[in-house]
N, C-alpha and C positions, 0 to 999 in steps of 0.2 A: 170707541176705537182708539182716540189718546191714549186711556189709561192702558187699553189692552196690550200698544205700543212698546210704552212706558215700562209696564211688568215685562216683558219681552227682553227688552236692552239692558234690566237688571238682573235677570237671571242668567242673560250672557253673560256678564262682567263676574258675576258670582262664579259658575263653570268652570271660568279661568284658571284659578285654584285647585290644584289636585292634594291629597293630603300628602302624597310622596315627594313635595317639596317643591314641583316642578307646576307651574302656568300649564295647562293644555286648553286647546281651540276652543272654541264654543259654537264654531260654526260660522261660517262668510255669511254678509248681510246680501239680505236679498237681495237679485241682480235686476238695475233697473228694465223698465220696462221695451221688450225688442229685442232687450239682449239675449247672448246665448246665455244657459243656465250654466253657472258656476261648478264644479265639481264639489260636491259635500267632504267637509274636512271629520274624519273621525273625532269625536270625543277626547279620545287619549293621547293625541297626535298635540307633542311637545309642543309647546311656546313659546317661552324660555325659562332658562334656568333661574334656579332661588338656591342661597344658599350658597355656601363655597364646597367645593368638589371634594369628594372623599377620596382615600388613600388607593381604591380602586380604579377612581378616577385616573388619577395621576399614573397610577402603572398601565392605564390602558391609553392615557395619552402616547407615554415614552415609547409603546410597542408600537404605537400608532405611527411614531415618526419614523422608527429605530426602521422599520420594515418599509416604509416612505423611500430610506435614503438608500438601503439593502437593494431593491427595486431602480432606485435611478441611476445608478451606479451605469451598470452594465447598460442600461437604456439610453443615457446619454453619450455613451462610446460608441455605440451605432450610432448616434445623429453626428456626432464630430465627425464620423467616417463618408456620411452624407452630404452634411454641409456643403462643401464645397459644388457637390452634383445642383442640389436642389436652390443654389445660389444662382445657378447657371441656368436652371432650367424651369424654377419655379422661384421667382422672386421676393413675391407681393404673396401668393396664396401658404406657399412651404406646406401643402398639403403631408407629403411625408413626415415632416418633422411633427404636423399637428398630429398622426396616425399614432405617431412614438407618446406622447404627450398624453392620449386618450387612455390607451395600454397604461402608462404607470397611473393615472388619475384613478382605473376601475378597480386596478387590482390594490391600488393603496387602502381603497374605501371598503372592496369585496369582505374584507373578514372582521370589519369592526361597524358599520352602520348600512344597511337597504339604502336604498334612492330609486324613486316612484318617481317617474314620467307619466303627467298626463295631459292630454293635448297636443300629444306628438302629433296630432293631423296639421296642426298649425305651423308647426316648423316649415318654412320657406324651402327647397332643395339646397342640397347643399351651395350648388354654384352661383347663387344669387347674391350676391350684395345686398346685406343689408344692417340696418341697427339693432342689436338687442339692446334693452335696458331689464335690468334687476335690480329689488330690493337687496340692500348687504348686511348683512344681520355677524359672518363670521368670518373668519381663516379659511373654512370648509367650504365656501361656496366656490369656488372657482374649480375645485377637485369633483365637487358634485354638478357642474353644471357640464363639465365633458363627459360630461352620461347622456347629454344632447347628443354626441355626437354632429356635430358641426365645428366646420373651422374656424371659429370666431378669432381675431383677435382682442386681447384683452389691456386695458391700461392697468399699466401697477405702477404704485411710487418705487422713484428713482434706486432708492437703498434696497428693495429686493431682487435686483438683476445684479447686483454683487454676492451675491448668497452664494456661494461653491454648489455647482452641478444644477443647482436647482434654477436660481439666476440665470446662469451662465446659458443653461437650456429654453428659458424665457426668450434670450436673445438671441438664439439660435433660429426660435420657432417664428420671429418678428413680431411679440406682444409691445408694446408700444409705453415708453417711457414717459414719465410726466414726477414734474418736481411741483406740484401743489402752492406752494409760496414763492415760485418763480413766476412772475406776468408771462416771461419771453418762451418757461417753457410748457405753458399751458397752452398759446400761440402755435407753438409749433407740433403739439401733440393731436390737436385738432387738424392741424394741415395734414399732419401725417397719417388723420383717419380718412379724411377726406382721399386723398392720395390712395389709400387701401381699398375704399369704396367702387373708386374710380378706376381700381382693377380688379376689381370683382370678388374681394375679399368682404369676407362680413366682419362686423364690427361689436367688440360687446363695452358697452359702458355700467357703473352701477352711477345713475344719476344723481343720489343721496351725497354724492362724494368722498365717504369714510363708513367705514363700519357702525353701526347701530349697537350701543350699549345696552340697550336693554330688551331688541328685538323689533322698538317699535320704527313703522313706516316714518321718516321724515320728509320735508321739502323737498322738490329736486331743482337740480342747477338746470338751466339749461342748454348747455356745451354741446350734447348730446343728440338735441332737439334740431339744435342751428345745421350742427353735420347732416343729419338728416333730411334735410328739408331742402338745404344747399347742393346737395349730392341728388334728391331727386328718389331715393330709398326709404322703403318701411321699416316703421319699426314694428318689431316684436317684445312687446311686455311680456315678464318672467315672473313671477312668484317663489320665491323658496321659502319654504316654511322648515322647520326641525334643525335650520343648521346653527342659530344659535343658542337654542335650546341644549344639544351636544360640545359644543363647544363655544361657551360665548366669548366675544369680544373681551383681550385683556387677562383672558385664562384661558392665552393657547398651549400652555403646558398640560393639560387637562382632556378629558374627552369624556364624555359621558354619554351612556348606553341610550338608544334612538335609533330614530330614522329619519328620513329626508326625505319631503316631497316637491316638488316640479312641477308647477302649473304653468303651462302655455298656451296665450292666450293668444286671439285672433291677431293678422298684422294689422295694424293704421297707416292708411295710403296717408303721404304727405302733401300730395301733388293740390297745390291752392291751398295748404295748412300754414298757419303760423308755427314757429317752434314752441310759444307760448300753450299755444292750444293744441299742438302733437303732447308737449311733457304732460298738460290737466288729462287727455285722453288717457295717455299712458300709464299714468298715475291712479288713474279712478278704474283700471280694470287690473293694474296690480292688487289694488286694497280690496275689490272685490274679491277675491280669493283668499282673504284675512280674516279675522275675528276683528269685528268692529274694537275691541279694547286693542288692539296696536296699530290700528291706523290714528297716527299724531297731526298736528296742524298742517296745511300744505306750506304755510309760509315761515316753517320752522326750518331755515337751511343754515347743512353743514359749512363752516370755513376752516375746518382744522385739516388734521392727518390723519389719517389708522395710524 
């Protein structure tokens, strides 16, 4: 049975390798025992990139963005004409601003890569408070995870709410600021999800703390865990697989041809949980929906930036 193991987990890793340049799955490792069964990841279904992007590549980033900003234009001149209503009336949720947000996220993604939802039974209602956590593999996930449709808010570093239109509509929609090498304003970033919880806003973290260079699962902080557990709210682990396979980390001028999938996974009641032992839970049913070759050490955590 060892060896038969043994042969098993090398012919994963082997898989990995496609001759067209690109990692693809080999298949999530079996789900422990009790659990729900994992959704089987195809064969061909990206893992990440190899290789530096071709000159296709690159012209299909540029379209990628060119029709990005084409799109938010006009979209974010509705939410400025808003704003002010949904300041007044909807404070903490900004559910219209997130409706506008959904709109440019689908039709950004519509003519240049799919994004597969599965386990939409797991998604909480919308009006529930609570934590999601994701794997962050790209630039692309945050565009592909509003195919959730849910109002998450999301944290981004500081310098992307300065970005003309696209920033500016961040702050509009109440995603939640955070300067990573400031103490006072990780501090306050956390209070401020707490505060969102506490009215009924959901909340999205990527635990790892920065984007994933090469695809693989990292450590997670536990910031995430603490909210969670303090607020009294579940979390929902997320899986995204293909996004940094299409555009990885560091060559977001680029885009390459894919798809994206979306594994959501059951919540974790918090309620008598450690944060300790909400992130290991959370953790071990994200990488089950992985290929055992990109799940990395748990004790391997980010301290930088994207």
């Amino acid at each position: 049975c060892a060896r038969l193991r043994s042969s098993c987990a090398v012919v994963a890793v082997q898989r990995c390798k496609s001759p067209g340049g690109r990692r693809t799955l080999a298949g999530p490792p079996a789900a422990a025992a009790g659990a729900s069964p994992m959704p089987a990841v195809p064969d061909d279904m990206p893992m990440a990139a190899e290789g530096g992007p071709s000159l296709v590549d690159k012209l299909r980033g540029l379209l990628f963005f060119l029709w990005s900003i084409v799109l938010a234009i006009p979209l974010f001149v509705s939410m400025l004409v808003m704003s002010p209503f949904v300041l007044m009336l909807d404070k903490y949720r900004r559910l219209a601003q997130h409706f506008v947000n959904n709109i440019w996220a689908k039709l950004s993604t519509s003519l240049f890569y799919p994004v597969e939802v599965i386990g939409r039974e797991n998604l909480p209602p919308s009006d529930r408070p609570v934590v999601y956590v994701a794997n962050h593999q790209s630039f692309l996930d945050i565009f592909s995870l509003f195919h959730l449709d849910r109002p998450f808010k999301f944290i981004s570093k500081a310098s992307i709410f300065y970005i003309p239109i696209v920033g500016w509509s961040m702050f509009m929609t109440g995603h939640v600021m955070l300067n990573r090498m400031d103490r006072r304003s990780q501090l306050e970033c956390l209070k401020q999800c707490r505060e969102l919880l506490a009215q009924g806003a959901p909340v999205l973290f990527f635990p790892e703390g920065t984007r994933s260079k090469d695809c693989m699962l990292r450590g997670f902080k536990k910031g995430a865990f603490s909210v969670a557990v303090k607020a009294g709210v579940d979390v929902v682990p997320i899986t995204l697989l293909g996004t940094g396979a299409c555009m990885p980390s560091g060559e977001e001028s680029s885009l390459r041809a894919g798809r994206v999938r979306i594994v959501v996974h059951a919540p974790i009641p918090t309620k008598g949980v450690s944060a300790d032992e909400a992130s290991r839970r959370a953790r071990a049913a994200i990488a089950a929906s992985m290929p055992q070759a990109l799940v990395g050490d748990a004790g391997d955590v980010s301290s930088g930036e994207d």
